[in-house]
N, C-alpha and C positions, 0 to 999 in steps of 0.2 A: 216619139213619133209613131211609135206602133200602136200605144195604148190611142192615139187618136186615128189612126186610118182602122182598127177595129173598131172601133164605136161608131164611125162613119158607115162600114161598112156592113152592120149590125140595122142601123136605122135608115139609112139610104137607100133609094135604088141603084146607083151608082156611084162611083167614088172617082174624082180626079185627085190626087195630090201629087204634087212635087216638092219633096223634103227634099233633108240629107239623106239618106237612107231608105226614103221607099218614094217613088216613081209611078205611081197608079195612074193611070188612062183608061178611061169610063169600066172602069171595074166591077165586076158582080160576085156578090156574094148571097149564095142561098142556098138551103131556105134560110130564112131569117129566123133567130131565133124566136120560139112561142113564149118563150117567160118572157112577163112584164114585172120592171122595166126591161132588161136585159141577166145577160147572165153574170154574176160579182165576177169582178176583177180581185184577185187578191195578189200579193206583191210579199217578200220577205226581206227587204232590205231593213238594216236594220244603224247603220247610218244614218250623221243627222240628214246628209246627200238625200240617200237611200228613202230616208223618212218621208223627206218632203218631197218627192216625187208621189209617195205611196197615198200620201192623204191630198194632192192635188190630183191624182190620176185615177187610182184607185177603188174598190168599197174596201176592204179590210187590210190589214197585216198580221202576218206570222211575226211573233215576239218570239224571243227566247233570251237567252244568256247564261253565261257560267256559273252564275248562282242566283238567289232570289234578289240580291241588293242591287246585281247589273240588268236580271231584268226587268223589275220594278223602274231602273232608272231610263232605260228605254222605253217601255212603255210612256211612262211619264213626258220624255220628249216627245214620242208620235202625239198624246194628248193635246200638248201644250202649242205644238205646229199646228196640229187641226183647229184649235181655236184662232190661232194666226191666221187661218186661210180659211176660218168660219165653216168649213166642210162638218 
């Protein structure tokens, strides 16, 4: 919900929403940022959860892991999600 009332709120003049958790009535935010498009989102989850939030919501992820063969195999799932959701 956040990652969408900031994007809204990046590109909009104003913002209504009513989520779960955020309650916006004609809301302003400025300045708006000058990079085009916007500024990257980056996310560290690293969950397959975590994942697929990261590459539906996102631009990038922090990888890591305990050694090279678990983070190779994280990687490999953010990859294999992101072609799932064509991103």
């Amino acid at each position: 919900e956040w990652t969408t009332a900031i994007k809204r709120l990046w590109s909009e003049s104003n913002v209504n929403l009513d989520g779960k958790y955020f309650h916006l009535k004609n809301c302003v935010s400025e300045p708006k940022p000058v990079s085009k498009p916007r500024p990257y989102m980056i996310c560290a989850g690293q969950s397959e959860k975590g994942l697929r939030f990261t590459v539906q919501n996102t631009d990038a992820c922090f990888i890591g892991g305990k050694n090279e063969a678990e983070t190779k195999k994280i990687s490999n799932l953010a990859r294999s999600l992101a072609k799932e959701y064509d991103t």
